[in-house]
SEVEX-547574 format. One record per atom (N, C-alpha, C): residue in one letter; x, y, z. Coordinates in steps of 0.02 Angstrom, whole numbers, padded with zeros to 5 digits, always signed. Example, Ala and Ser with C-alpha at 12.3 -4.5 7.8 and 13.67 -1.06 7.14 Angstrom:
REM residues 2
A+00660-00284+00390 A+00615-00225+00390 A+00660-00165+00390 S+00642-00112+00354 S+00684-00053+00357 S+00645+00002+00394 
***
This chain:
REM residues 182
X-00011+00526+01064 X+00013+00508+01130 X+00089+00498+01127 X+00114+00519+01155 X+00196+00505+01190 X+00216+00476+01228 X+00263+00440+01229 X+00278+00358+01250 X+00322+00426+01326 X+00311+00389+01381 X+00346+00436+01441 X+00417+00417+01450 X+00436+00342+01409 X+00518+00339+01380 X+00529+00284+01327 X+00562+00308+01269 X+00574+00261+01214 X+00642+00236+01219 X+00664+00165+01197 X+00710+00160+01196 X+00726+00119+01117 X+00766+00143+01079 X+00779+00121+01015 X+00832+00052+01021 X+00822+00015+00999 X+00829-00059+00974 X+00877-00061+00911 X+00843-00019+00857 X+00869-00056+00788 X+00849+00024+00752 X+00895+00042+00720 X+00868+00082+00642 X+00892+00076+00601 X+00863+00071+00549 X+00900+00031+00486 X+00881+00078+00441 X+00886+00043+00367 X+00860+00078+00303 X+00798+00113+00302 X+00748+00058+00307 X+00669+00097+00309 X+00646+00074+00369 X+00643+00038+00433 X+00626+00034+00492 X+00652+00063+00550 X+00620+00064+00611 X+00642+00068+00666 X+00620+00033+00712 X+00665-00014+00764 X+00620-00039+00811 X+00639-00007+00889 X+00560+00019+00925 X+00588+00056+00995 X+00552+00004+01050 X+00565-00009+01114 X+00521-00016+01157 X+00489+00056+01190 X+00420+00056+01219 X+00391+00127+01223 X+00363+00126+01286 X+00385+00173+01317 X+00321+00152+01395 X+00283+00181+01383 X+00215+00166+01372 X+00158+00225+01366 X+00109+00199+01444 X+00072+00257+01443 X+00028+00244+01494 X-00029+00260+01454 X-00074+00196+01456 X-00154+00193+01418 X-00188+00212+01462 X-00260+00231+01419 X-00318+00261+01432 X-00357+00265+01534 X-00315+00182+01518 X-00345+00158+01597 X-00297+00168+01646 X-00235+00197+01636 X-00196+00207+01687 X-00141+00159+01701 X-00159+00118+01664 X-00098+00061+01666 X-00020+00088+01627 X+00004+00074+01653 X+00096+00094+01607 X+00117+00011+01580 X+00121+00048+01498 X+00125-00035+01467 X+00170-00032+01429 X+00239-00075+01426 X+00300-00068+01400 X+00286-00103+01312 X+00286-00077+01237 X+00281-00084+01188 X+00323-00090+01142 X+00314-00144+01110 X+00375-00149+01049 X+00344-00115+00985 X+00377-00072+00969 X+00341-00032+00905 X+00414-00033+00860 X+00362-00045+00802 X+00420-00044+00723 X+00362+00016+00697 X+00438+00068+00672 X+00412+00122+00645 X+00435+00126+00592 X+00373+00142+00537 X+00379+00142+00459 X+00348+00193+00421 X+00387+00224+00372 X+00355+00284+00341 X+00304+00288+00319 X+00280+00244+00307 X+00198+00238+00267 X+00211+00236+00210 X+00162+00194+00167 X+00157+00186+00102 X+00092+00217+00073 X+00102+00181-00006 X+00047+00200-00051 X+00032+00156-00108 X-00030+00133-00129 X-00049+00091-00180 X-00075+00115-00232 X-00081+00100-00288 X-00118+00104-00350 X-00168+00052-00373 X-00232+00068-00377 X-00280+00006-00392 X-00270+00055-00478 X-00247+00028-00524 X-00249+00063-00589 X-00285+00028-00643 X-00341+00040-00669 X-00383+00013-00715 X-00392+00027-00756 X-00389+00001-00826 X-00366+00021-00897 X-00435+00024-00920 X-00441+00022-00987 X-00509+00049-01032 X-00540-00023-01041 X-00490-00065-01031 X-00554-00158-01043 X-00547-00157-00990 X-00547-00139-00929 X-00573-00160-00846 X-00552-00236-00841 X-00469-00226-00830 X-00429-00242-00826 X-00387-00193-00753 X-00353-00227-00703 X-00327-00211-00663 X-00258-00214-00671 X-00195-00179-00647 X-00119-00183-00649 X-00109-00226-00587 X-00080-00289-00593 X-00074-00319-00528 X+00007-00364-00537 X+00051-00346-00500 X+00107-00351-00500 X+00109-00429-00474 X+00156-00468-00500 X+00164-00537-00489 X+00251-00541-00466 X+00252-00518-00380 X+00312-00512-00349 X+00339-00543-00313 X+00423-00563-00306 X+00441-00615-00275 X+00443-00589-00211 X+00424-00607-00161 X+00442-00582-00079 X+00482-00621-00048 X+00529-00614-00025 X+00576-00657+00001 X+00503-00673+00078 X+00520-00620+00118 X+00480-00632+00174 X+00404-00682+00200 X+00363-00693+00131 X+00316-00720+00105 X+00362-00786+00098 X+00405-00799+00064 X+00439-00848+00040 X+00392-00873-00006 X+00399-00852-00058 X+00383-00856-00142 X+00336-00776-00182 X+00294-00824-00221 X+00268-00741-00279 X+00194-00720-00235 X+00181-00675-00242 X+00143-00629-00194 X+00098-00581-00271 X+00030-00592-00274 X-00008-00541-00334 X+00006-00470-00282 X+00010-00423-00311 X+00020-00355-00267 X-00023-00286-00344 X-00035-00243-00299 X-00027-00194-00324 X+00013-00158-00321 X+00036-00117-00364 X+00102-00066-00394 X+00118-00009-00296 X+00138+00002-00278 X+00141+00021-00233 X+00231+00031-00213 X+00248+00075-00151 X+00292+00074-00115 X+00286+00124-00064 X+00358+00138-00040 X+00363+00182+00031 X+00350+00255+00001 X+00315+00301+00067 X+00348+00361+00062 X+00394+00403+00051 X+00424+00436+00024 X+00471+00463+00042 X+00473+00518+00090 X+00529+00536+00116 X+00521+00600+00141 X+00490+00669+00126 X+00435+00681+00155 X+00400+00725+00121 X+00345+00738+00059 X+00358+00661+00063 X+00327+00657-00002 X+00237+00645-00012 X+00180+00693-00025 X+00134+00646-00038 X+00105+00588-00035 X+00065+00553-00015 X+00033+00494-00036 X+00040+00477-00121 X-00014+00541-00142 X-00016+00535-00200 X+00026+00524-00232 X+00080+00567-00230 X+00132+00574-00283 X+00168+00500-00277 X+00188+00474-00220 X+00224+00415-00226 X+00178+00360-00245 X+00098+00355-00254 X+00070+00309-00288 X+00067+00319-00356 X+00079+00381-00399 X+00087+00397-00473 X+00163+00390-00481 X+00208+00393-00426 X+00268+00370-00438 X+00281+00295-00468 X+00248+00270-00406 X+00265+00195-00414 X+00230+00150-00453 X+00165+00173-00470 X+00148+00150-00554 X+00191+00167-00604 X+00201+00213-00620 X+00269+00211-00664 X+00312+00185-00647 X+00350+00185-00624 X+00424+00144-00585 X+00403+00056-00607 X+00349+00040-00571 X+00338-00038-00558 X+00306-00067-00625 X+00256-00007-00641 X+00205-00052-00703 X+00208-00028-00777 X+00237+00039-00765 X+00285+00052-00841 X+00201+00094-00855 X+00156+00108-00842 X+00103+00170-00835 X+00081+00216-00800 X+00058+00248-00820 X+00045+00326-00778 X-00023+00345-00793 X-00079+00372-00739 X-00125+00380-00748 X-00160+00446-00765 X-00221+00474-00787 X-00234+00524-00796 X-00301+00564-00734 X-00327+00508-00704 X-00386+00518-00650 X-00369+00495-00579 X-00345+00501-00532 X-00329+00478-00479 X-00374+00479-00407 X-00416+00460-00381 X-00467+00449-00328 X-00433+00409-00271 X-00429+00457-00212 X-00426+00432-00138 X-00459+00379-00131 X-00436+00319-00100 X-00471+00262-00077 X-00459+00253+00008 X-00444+00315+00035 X-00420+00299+00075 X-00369+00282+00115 X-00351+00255+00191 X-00302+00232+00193 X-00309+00180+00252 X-00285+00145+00289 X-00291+00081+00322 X-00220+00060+00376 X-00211+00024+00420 X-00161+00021+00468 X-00146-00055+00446 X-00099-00073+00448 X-00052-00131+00401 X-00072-00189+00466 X-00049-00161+00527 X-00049-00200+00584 X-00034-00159+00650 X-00109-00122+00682 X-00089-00078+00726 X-00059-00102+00794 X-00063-00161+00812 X-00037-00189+00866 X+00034-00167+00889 X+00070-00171+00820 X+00144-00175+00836 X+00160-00112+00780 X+00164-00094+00730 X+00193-00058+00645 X+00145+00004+00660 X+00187+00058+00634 X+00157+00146+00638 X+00141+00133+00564 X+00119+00078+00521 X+00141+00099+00458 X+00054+00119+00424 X+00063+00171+00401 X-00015+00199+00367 X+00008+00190+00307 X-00059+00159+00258 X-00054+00132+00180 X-00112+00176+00181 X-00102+00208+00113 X-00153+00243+00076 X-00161+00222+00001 X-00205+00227-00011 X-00245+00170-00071 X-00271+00230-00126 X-00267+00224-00191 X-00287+00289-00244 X-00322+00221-00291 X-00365+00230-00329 X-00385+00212-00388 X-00362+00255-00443 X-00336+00234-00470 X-00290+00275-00557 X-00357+00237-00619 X-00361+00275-00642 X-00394+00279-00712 X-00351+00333-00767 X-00377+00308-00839 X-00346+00361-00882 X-00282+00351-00906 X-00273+00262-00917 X-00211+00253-00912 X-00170+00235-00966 X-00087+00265-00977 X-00065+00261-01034 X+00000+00224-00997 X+00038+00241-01086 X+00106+00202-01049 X+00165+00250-01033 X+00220+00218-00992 X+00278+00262-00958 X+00316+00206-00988 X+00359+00221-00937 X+00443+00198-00943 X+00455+00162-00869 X+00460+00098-00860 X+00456+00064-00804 X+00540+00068-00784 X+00548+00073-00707 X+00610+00104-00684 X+00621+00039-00611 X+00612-00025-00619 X+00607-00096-00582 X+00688-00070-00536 X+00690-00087-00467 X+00736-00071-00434 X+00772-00141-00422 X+00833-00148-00424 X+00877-00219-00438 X+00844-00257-00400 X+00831-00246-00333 X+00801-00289-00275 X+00737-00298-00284 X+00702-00273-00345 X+00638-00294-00362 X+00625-00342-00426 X+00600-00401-00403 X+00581-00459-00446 X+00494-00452-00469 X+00487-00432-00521 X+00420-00398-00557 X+00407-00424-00609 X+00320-00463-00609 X+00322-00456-00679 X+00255-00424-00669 X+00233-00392-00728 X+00183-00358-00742 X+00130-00376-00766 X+00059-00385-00724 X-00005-00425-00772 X-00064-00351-00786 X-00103-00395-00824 X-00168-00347-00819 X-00209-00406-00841 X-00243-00416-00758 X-00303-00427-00734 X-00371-00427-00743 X-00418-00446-00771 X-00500-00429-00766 X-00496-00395-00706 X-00533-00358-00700 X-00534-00337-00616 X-00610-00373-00585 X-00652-00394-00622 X-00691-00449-00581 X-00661-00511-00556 X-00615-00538-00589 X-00574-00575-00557 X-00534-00579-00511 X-00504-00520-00494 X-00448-00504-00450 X-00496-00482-00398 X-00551-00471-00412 X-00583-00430-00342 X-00597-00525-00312 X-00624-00561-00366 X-00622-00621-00330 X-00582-00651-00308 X-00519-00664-00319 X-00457-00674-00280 X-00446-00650-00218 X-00462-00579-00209 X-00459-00527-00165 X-00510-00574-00125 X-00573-00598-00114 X-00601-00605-00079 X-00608-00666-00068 X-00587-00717-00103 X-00567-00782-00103 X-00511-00802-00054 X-00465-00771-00064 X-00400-00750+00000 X-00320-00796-00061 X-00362-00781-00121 X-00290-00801-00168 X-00248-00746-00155 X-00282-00690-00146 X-00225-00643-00138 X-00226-00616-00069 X-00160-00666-00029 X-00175-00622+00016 X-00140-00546+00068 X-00115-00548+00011 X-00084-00468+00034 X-00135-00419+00043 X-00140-00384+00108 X-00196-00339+00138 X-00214-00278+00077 X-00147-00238+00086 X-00160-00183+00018 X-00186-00199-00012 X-00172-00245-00049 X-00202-00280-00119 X-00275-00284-00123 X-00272-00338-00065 X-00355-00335-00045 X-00395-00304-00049 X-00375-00258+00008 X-00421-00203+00022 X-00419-00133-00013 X-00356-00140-00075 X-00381-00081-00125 X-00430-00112-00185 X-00419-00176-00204 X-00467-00214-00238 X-00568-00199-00206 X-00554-00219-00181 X-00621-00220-00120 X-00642-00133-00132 X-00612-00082-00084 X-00620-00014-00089 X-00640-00006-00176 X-00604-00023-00215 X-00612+00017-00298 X-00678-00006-00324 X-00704-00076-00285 X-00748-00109-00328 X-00799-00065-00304 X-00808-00063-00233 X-00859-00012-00205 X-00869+00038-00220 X-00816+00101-00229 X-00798+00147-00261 X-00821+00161-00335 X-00821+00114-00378 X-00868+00132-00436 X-00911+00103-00422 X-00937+00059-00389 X-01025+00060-00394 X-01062+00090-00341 X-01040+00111-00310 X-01083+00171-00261 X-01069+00244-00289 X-01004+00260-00326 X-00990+00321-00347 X-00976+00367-00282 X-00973+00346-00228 X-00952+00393-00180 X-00884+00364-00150 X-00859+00443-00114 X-00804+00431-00090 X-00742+00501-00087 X-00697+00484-00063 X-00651+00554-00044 X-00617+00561-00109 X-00591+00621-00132 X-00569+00624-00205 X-00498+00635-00190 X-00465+00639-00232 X-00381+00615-00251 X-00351+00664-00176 X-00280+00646-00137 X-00256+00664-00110 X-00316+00688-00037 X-00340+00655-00040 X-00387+00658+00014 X-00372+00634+00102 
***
């Protein structure tokens, strides 16, 4: 759908904010604040002791440490995939050998264009971790029965996190599901 007039607010580094007139389903014309974001990508990455990679990050915005999975933005053009095998390397200093679609999920459709797509990584060795100055990281590995309990406990409550925790657990014990770059 196409907004019948946008008007831009703010563009910055990785956001945009527009107001949008759209006219919905019912005929109403409804003026919208939309923040537009490239979309991201996560890594649920699980080692050979079933153990999870779960990043222990400072968020300013959160205001304090945040459990996360290895994740970041799109780039231009870029894959899902590729920027979730990116950013395991970059963030967790590994790189995987099996990679499985988990999907993908809307951050907060009310207001954010932003689509997260979720991979489970298996097969995993080590890289060369490439931490960006503005990133405060430390690196754990997790039981992943634990973290799925966190995940559902609401210790962790970053959504990605969550809900790639949640998706992976399902994901190997049903064995079904969309396969890599899906």
């Amino acid at each position: 759908m196409k907004p019948e007039k946008q008007t831009t607010h703010f563009r910055g580094r990785i956001i945009s904010l527009t107001t949008d007139d759209v006219r919905l389903p019912n005929g109403h014309l409804a003026s919208l604040e939309v923040v537009h974001h490239p979309g991201g990508a996560a890594a649920v990455a699980i080692d050979a002791q079933e153990r999870v990679c779960l990043l222990r990050q400072y968020r300013y915005v959160a205001d304090g440490w945040l459990w996360e999975l290895p994740a970041g933005k799109l780039e231009p053009g870029e894959p899902p995939l590729l920027t979730a095998q990116r950013e395991l390397i970059e963030e967790a200093g590994v790189r995987a050998q099996e990679w499985r679609s988990l999907g993908s999920y809307l951050s907060s459709p009310g207001i954010f264009t932003e689509v997260l797509h979720l991979f489970l990584a298996t097969g995993i060795e080590p890289a060369a971790t490439a931490h960006e100055q503005a990133e405060v990281i430390e690196v754990h590995w997790v039981p992943f029965a634990q973290a799925c309990e966190w995940a559902q406990s609401g210790e962790i409550p970053d959504g990605k996190t969550a809900m790639g925790l949640i998706r992976a657990r399902y994901a190997r014990e049903c064995g079904d599901g969309p396969a890599a770059g899906a």
